[in-house]
SEKOLVEX-274775 format. One record per residue (C-alpha): x, y, z; residue in one letter. Coordinates in steps of 0.5 Angstrom, whole numbers, plus 500, padded with zeros to 3 digits. Layout:
N
XYZA/...
This chain:
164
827274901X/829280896X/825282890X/827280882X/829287879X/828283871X/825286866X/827283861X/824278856X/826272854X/829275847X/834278850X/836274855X/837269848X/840275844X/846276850X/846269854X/845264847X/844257848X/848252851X/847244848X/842246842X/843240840X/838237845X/833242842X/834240835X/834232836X/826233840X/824238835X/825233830X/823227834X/817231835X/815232828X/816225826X/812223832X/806227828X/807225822X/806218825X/800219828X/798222822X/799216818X/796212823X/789216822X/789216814X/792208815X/788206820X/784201817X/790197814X/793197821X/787195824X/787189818X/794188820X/792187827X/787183825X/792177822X/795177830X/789178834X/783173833X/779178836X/776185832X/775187839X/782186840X/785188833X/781195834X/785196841X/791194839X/791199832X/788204837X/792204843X/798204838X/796211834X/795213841X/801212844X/804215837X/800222839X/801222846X/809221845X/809227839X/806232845X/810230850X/817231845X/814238843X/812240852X/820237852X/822241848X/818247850X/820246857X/828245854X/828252851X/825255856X/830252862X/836254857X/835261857X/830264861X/829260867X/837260870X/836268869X/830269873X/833264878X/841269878X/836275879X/832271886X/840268888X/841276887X/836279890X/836274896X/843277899X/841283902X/847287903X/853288897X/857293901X/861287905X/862282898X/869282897X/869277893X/864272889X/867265886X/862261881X/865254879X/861251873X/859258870X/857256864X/855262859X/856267867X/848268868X/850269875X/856271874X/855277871X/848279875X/852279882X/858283877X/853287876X/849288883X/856289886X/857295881X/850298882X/852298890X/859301889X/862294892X/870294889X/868286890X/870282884X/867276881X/871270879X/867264874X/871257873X/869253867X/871247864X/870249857X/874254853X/868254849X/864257855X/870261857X/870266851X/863266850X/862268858X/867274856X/863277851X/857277854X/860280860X/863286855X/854286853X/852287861X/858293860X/
């Protein structure tokens, strides 16, 4: 399989490709933040919770667990909702571009590329890296990317206007 010729760093590729479904980064983030905001509440209240608790269970054993195991459940969620997020931000961007580079990288000849279709190209992550192979090994093959979204569409062109 073929090298990856990337240098660049995560930035960049934010700067050129942007993000597609911001929202969704968005949304965990502040579910994230709720979420740790939580579980401070229930570290500065957890003796009133635990009296909470003691009104439903009749054992302070129980109550205890309970009042526990519920702010436990609040921190561990907010972390997961931050890995969430974290591992979104680095799928959208960074880790479709090193995966065009290795889909690149593992076509060995260019020369004989007349012609390359992606369907669903999305911003064009792997449209515009076999554009670029294919002009760095003087192919006159041609590139073509489909999408269904216009907005897509337009944002595709400009940054292959970027990639030159």
């Amino acid at each position: 399989m073929g090298k990856s010729n990337s240098s660049r760093d995560w930035t960049q590729i934010y700067a050129i490709y942007g993000m597609d479904q911001w929202q969704t980064l968005v949304f965990l983030l502040c579910h994230a933040v709720f979420f740790s905001l939580l579980s401070v509440i229930f570290l500065f209240y957890f003796g009133s919770i635990f009296h909470f608790f003691q009104t439903l269970f009749p054992s302070p054993g129980a109550a205890r667990f309970a009042a526990g195991f519920s702010g436990a459940v609040t921190s561990i969620s907010a972390v997961c909702l931050f890995f969430a997020a974290a591992n979104f931000l680095y799928s959208a961007g960074p880790l479709h571009y090193e995966m065009a580079q290795r889909m690149v990288g593992s076509v060995y000849d260019w020369s004989s590329v007349k012609l390359a279709l992606d369907i669903g190209c999305g911003r064009g992550i792997l449209l515009n890296s076999v554009a670029t192979q294919l002009k760095k090994t003087g192919s006159s093959g041609r590139v073509v990317g489909l999408d269904r979204s216009k907005r897509t569409t337009l944002s595709t062109l400009r940054t292959a206007n970027v990639e030159g």
